[in-house]
C-alpha positions as CSV (number, residue, x, y, z in Angstrom):
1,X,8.0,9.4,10.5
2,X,8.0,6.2,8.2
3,X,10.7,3.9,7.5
4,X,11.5,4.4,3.9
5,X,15.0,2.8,4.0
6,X,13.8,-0.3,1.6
7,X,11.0,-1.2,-0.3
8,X,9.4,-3.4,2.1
9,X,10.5,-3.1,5.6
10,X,11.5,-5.4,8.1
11,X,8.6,-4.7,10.2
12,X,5.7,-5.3,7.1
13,X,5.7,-1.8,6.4
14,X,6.5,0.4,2.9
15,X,5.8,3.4,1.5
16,X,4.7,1.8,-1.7
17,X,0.8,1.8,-3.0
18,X,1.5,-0.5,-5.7
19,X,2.7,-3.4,-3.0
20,X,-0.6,-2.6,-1.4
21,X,-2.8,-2.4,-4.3
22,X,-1.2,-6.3,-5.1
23,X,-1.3,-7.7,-1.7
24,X,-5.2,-6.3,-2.0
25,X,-5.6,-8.2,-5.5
26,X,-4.0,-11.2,-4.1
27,X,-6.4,-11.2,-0.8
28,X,-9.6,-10.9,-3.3
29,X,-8.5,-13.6,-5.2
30,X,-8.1,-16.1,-2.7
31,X,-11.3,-15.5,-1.0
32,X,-12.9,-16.0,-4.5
33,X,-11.4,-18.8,-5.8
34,X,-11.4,-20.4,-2.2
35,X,-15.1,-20.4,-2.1
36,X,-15.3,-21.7,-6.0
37,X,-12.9,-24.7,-5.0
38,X,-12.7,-25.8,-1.4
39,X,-16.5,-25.0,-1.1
40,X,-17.9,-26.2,-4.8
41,X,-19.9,-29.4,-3.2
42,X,-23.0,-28.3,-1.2
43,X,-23.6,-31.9,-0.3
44,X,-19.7,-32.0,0.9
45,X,-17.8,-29.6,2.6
46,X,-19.0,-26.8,4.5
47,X,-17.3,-24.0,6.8
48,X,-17.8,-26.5,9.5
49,X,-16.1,-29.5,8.2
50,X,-13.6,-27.8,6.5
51,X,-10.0,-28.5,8.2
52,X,-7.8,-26.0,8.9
53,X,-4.5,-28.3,7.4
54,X,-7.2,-28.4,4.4
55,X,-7.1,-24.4,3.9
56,X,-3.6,-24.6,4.9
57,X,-1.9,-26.6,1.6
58,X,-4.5,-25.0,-0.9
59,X,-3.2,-21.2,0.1
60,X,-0.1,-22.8,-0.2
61,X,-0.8,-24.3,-3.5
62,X,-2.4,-21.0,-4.5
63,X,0.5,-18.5,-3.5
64,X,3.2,-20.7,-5.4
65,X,1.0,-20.8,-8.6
66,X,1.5,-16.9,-8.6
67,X,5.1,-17.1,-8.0
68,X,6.8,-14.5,-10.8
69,X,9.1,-16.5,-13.2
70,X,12.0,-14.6,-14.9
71,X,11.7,-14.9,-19.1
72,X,14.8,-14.8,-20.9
73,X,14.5,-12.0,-23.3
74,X,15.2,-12.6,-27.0
C-alpha cells in the first residue's frame, strides 16, 4: 500500500506522475547540457580528466538556475 499522506514523502516516494515526469525532464537536461558545457573542448577535458568537485558545483550551478521564483501578480 503506498504512502499517500503528502505529496512527496519522507522516504522519496509520491503518488504523483507530474513530479516524476519533472524530475525526468530535469535528469535529461543535465545530461544534455552537461556534455555541451563541461565537455565542449575535445582538446581539453575529457571523462577522464574531468574532476568530480568539477561536476559537483556545475549541477549545483545548474539546479539553482531552475529554482521557481514567485511573480507578484498585477
Amino acid at each position: 500500500m503506498q504512502k499517500n499522506t503528502y505529496l512527496l514523502n519522507d522516504d522519496g516516494t509520491t503518488h504523483s506522475k507530474q513530479l516524476y515526469r519533472i524530475a525526468h525532464q530535469i535528469n535529461k537536461e543535465i545530461i544534455i547540457t552537461a556534455k555541451a558545457e563541461l565537455l565542449k573542448n575535445p582538446n581539453g577535458t575529457n571523462r577522464n580528466t574531468l574532476s568530480e568537485l568539477d561536476v559537483q558545483q556545475w549541477v549545483k550551478r545548474f539546479l539553482s538556475s531552475k529554482v521557481a521564483q514567485q511573480q507578484a501578480i498585477i
